[in-house]
VOTORNU-517950 format. One record per residue (C-alpha): x, y, z; residue number from 1. Coordinates in Angstrom, 2 decimals. Layout:
      px      py      pz num
       X       Y       Z NUM
...
REM end
This chain:
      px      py      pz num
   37.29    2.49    6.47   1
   33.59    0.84    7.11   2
   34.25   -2.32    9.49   3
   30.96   -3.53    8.09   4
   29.49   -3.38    4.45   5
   25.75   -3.55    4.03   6
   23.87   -4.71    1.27   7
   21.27   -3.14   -0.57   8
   20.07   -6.69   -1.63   9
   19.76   -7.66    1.63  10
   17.40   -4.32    2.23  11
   15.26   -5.40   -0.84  12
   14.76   -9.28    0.09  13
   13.58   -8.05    3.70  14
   11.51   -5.58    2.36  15
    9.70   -7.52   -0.51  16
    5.99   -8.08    0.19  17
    3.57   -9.75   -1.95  18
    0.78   -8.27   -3.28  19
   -2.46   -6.78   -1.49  20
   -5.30   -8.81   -3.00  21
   -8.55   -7.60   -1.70  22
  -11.06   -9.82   -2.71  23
  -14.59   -7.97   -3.43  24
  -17.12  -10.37   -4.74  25
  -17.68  -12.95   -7.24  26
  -14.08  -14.28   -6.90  27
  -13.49  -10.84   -7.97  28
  -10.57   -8.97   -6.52  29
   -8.44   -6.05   -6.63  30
   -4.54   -6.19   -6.68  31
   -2.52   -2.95   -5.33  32
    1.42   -3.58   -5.83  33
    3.62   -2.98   -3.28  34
    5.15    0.76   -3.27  35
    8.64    1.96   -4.16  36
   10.99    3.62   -2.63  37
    9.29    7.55   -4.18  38
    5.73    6.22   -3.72  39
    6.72    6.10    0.35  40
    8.20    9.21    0.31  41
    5.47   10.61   -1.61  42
    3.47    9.35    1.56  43
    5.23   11.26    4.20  44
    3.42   13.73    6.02  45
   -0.01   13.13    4.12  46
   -3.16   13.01    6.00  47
   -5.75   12.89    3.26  48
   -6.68    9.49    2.82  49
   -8.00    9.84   -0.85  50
   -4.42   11.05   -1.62  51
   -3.03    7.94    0.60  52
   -5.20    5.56   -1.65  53
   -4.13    7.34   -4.69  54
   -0.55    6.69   -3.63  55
   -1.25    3.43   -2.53  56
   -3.20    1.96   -5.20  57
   -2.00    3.56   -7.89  58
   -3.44    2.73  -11.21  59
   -6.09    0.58   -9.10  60
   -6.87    3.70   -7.42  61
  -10.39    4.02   -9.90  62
  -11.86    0.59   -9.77  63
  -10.79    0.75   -6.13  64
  -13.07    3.58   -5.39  65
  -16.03    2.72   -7.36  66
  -16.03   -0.69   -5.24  67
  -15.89    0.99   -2.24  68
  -17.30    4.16   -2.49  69
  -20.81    3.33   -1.24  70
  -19.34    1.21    1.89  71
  -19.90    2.70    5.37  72
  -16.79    5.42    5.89  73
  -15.13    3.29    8.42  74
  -14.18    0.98    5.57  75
  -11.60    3.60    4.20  76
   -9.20    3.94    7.03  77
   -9.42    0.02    8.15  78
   -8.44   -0.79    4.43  79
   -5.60    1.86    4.43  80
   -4.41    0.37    8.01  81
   -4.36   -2.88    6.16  82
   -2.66   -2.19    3.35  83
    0.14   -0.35    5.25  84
    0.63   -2.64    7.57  85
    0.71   -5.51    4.62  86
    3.45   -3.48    3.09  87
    5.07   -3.07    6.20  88
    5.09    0.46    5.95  89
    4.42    1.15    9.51  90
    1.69    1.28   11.92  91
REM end
């Protein structure tokens, strides 16, 4: 028998982020919801970051892209670092 019981609700209350507001102009922003459980897994071993962004943003993913999709590249991984790392996802 377990000497200790752990909690799932104790996993989700650590785990629970807020959500990734990136503000884009005019007071405008765009809100990306934190990922579940599948969305993470779905993330595992991917290196294309379009399909990381898909994943990430989800049904933001659109809007998302026609904001940034005249921005200098380097804008694409340094928003996908921050949005991981909001998430606490890693890195």
């Amino acid at each position: 028998m377990p000497s200790k019981k752990y909690q799932l609700a104790r996993y989700r209350n650590e785990a629970l982020r807020p959500d990734f507001e990136l503000e884009v102009e005019d007071g405008k922003s765009i809100v990306i919801r934190q990922p579940d459980v599948d969305e993470v897994l779905d993330l595992n071993g991917m290196t294309d970051p379009r399909a990381i962004l898909q994943v990430l943003a989800k049904d933001q993913y659109e809007e998302l892209m026609q904001t940034i999709g005249s921005e200098p590249g380097g804008v694409l991984q340094a928003l996908i670092d921050d949005i991981v790392r909001h998430f606490g996802l890693g890195k």
